[in-house]
C-alpha positions in Angstrom: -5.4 4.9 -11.0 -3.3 7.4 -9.1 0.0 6.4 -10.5 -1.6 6.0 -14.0 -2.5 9.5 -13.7 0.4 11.1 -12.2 2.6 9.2 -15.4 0.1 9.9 -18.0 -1.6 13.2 -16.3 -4.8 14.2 -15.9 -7.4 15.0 -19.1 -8.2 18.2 -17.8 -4.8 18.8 -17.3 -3.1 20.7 -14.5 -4.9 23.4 -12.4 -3.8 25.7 -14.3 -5.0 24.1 -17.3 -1.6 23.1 -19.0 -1.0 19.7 -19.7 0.5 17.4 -17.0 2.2 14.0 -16.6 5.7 13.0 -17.0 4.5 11.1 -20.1 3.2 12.9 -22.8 1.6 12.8 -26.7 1.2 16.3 -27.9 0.1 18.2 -31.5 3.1 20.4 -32.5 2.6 23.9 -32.6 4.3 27.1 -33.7 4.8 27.7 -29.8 8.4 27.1 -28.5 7.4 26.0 -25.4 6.6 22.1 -25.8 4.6 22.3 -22.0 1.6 24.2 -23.7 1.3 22.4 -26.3 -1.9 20.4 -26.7 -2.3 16.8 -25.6 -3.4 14.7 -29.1 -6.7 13.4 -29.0 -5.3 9.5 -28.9 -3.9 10.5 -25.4 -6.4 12.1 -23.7 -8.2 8.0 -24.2 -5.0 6.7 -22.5 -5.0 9.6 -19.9 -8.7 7.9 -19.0 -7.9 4.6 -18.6 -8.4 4.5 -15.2 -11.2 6.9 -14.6 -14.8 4.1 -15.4 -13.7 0.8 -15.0 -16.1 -1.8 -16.7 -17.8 -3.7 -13.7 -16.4 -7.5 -14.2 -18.4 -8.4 -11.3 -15.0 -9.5 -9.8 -14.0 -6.8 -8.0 -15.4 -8.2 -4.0 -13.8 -11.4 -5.0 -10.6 -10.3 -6.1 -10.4 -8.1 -2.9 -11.2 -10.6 -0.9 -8.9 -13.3 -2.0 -5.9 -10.7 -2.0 -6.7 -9.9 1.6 -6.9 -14.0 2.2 -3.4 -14.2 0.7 -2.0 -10.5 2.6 -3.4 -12.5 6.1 -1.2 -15.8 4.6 1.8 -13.9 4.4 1.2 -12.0 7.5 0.8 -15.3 10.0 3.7 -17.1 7.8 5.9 -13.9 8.7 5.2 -13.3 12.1 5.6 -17.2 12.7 9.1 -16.5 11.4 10.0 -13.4 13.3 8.4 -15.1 16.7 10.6 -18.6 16.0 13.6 -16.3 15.7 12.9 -14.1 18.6 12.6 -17.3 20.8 16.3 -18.6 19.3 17.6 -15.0 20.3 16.5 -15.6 23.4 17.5 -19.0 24.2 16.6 -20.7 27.2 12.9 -21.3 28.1 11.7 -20.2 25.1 13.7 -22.5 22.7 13.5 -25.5 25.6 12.2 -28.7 23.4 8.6 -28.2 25.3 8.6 -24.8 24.5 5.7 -23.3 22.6 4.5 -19.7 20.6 2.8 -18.6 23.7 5.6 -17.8 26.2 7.2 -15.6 22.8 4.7 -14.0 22.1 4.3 -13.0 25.8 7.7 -11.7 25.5 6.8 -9.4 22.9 3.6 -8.2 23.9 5.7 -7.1 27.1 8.9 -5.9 24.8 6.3 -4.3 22.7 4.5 -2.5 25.5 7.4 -1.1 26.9 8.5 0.1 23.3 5.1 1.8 21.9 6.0 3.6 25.3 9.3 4.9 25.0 8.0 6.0 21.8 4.6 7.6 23.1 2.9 5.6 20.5 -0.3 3.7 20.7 -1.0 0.4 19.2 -4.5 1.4 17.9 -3.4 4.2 16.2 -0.6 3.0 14.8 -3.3 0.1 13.4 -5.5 2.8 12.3 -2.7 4.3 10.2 -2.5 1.2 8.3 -5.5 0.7 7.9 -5.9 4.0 6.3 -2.6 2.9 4.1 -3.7 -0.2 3.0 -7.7 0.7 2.9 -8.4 -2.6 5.3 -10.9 -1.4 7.2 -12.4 -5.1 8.1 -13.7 -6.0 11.9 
């Protein structure tokens, strides 16, 4: 809804009350400045797209299975960057009895010691994302 809006701008219009949006349908006028110009009727319909959505009765399950597929991704990409951690770092960790744990030790120390030197902490660097990606499940 956000980006719809800032494209096709807001039906009210700016705060100043001109019409907004980079994307625009407009009744001509004897005014030679297009901006004040009014939005057509037909727009102000497309402008709204966004603003009541019919309730499907979809939305919980759509969310849920998105996050399902988001958590997927997440394990299959970590897996990936842990495997290749351990090949940078030979030895132990990519012996043939070697297994995710002694990597992912690694980098909870490596990652320690960088949330550190970069006075950060891990919780609120998690809360910042959840704010970003509106996940806000325990």
């Amino acid at each position: 809804p956000a980006l719809w809006e800032y494209a096709a701008g807001r039906v009210a219009g700016d705060s100043d009350g001109l019409p907004d949006g980079w994307l625009r349908y407009v009744v001509p006028t004897d005014d030679s400045n297009q901006s004040r110009w009014p939005v057509h009727p037909v727009w102000s319909v497309v402008q709204s797209a966004f603003h009541e959505l019919p309730e499907f009765g979809l939305g919980p399950v759509v969310r849920k299975r998105i996050r399902e597929k988001n958590l997927e991704r997440g394990v299959a990409a970590m897996v990936g960057y842990a495997s290749t951690l351990a090949a940078w770092l030979g030895g132990s960790y990519a012996a043939t009895d070697a297994d995710m744990s002694s990597t992912l030790q690694w980098l909870y120390e490596a990652g320690s010691q960088y949330l550190d030197e970069k006075q950060r902490l891990f919780v609120k660097e998690v809360h910042k994302k959840q704010e970003r990606y509106g996940s806000d499940h325990e």
